[in-house]
C-alpha positions as CSV (number, residue, x, y, z in Angstrom):
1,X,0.0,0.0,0.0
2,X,2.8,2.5,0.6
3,X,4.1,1.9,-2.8
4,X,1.0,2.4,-4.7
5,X,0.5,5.3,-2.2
6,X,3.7,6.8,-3.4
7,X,3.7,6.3,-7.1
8,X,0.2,7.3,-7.1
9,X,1.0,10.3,-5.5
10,X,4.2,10.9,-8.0
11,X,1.8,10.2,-11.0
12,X,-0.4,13.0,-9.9
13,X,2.1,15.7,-9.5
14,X,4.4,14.5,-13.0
15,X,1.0,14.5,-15.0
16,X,0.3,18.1,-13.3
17,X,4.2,18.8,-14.5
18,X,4.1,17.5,-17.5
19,X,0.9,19.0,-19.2
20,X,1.8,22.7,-18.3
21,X,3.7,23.8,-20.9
22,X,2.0,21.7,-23.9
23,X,0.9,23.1,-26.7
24,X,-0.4,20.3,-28.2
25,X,-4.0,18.6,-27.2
26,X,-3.3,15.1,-26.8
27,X,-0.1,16.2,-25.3
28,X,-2.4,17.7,-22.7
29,X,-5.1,14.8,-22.8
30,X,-2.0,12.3,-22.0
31,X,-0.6,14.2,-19.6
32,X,-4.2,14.7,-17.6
33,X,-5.1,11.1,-18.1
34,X,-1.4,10.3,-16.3
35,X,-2.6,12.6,-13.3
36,X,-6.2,11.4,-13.0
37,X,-4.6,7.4,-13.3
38,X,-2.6,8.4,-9.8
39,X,-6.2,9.4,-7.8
40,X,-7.0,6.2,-8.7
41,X,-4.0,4.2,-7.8
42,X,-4.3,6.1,-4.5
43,X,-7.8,5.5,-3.4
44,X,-7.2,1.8,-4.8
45,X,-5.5,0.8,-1.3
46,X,-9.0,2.3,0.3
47,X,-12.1,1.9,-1.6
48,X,-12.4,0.0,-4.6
49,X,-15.9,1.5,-5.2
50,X,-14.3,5.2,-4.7
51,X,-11.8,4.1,-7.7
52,X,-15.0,2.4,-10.0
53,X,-16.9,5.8,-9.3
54,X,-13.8,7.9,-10.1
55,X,-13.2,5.7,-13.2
56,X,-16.7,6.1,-14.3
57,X,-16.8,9.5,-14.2
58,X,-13.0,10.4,-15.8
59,X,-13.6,7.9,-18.7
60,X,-17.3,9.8,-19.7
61,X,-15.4,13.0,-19.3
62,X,-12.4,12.4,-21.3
63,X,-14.7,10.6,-24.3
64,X,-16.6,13.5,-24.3
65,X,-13.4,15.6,-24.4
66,X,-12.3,13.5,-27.4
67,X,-15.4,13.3,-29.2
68,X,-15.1,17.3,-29.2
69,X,-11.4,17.4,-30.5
70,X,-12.4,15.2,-33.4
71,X,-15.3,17.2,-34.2
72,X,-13.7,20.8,-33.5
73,X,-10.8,19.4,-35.5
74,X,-8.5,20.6,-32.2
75,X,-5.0,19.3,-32.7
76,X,-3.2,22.3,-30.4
77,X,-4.1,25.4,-28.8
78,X,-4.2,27.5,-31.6
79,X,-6.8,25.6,-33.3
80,X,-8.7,25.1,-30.3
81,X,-8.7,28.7,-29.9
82,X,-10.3,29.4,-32.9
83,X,-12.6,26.6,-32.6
84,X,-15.8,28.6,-31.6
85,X,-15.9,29.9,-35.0
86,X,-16.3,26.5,-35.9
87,X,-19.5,25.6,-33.8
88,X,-20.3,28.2,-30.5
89,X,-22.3,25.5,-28.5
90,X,-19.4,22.8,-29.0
91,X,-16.9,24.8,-27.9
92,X,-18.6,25.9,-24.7
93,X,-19.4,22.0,-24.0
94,X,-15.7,21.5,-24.0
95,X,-14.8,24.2,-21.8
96,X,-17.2,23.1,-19.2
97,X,-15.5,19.1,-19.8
98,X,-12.1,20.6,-19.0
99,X,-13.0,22.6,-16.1
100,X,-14.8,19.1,-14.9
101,X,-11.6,17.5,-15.7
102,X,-9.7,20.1,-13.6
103,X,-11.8,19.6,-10.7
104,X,-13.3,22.5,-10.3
105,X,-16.6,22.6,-8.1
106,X,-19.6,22.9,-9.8
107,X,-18.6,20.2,-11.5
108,X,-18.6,16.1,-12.1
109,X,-15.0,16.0,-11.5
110,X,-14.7,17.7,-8.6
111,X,-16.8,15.3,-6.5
112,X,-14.8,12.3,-6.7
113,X,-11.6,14.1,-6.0
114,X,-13.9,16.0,-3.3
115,X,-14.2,11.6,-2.1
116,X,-10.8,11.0,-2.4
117,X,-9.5,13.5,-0.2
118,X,-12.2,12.9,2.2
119,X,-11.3,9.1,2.6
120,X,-7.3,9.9,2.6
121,X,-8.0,12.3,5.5
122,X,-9.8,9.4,7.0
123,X,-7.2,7.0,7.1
124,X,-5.0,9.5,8.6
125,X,-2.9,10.5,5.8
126,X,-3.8,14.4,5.5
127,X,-0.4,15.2,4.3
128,X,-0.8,12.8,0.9
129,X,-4.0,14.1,0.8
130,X,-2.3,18.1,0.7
131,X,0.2,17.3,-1.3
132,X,-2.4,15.9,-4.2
133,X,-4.6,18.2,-3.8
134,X,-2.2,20.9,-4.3
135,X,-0.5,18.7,-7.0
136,X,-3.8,18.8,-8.7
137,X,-3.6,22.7,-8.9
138,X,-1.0,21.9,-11.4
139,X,-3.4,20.3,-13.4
140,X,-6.2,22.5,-13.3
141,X,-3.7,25.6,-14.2
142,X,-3.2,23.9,-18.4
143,X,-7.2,23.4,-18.6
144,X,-7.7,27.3,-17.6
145,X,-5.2,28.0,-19.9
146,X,-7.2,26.1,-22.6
147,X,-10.3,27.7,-21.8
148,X,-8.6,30.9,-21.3
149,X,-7.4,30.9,-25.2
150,X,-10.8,29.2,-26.1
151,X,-12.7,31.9,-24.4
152,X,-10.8,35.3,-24.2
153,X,-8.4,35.6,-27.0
154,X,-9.2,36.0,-30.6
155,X,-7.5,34.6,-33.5
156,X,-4.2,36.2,-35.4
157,X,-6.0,37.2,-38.5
């Protein structure tokens, strides 16, 4: 359990690393999906259900995620940024997918990493549970950066 415990904890914060200065979606996608693998690894020593629920709900996120890049034709930021040219409704869907995948709190994604740290803190191990949540800042900071381009900058014409 420590071992999971640990490399869990080390996937979160390289997959937060990692994705911050990509510039490429998929990049980003891989990155994210390298983060959201260590909350499960984590919460795997604890609650198996925890994991199913937080597999459940990353899996529909990031298909949905997908499912938009193919359509919007996304392949970096540039073209994401542009993308609300393309189709207005779309682009706002994905917005609202990667501030779920960020964990943001009005959100699906934010209550099973709301469960995870509630059940670390319950087995005593508050400091993991700080240092993911604060690892999953990291995260969070390249999907407002998407959003931010997709939202609040306009194109080079």
């Amino acid at each position: 359990p420590t071992l999971l415990i640990f490399l869990g904890s080390l996937s979160i914060a390289l997959g937060g690393w990692g994705g911050l200065n990509q510039p490429q979606m998929r990049k980003i996608m891989a990155y994210s999906s390298t983060a959201h693998l260590g909350w499960m690894v984590v919460v795997l020593v604890f609650s198996k259900q925890l994991t199913l629920v937080n597999l459940f709900v990353y899996l529909t996120m990031t298909s949905s995620m997908f499912f938009l890049m193919i359509n919007l034709t996304s392949t970096n930021i540039n073209k994401t940024a542009i993308s609300w040219m393309k189709n207005l409704s779309l682009t706002s869907t994905m917005m609202i997918i990667l501030m779920s995948l960020g964990g943001l709190p009005p959100t699906s994604g934010f209550i099973p990493k709301w469960l995870i740290l509630e059940e670390m803190i319950k087995q005593n191990m508050s400091p993991t549970a700080t240092i993911m949540a604060l690892s999953a800042l990291l995260s969070l900071f390249f999907y407002l950066r998407l959003t931010y381009a997709v939202s609040l900058t306009t194109p080079p014409s």
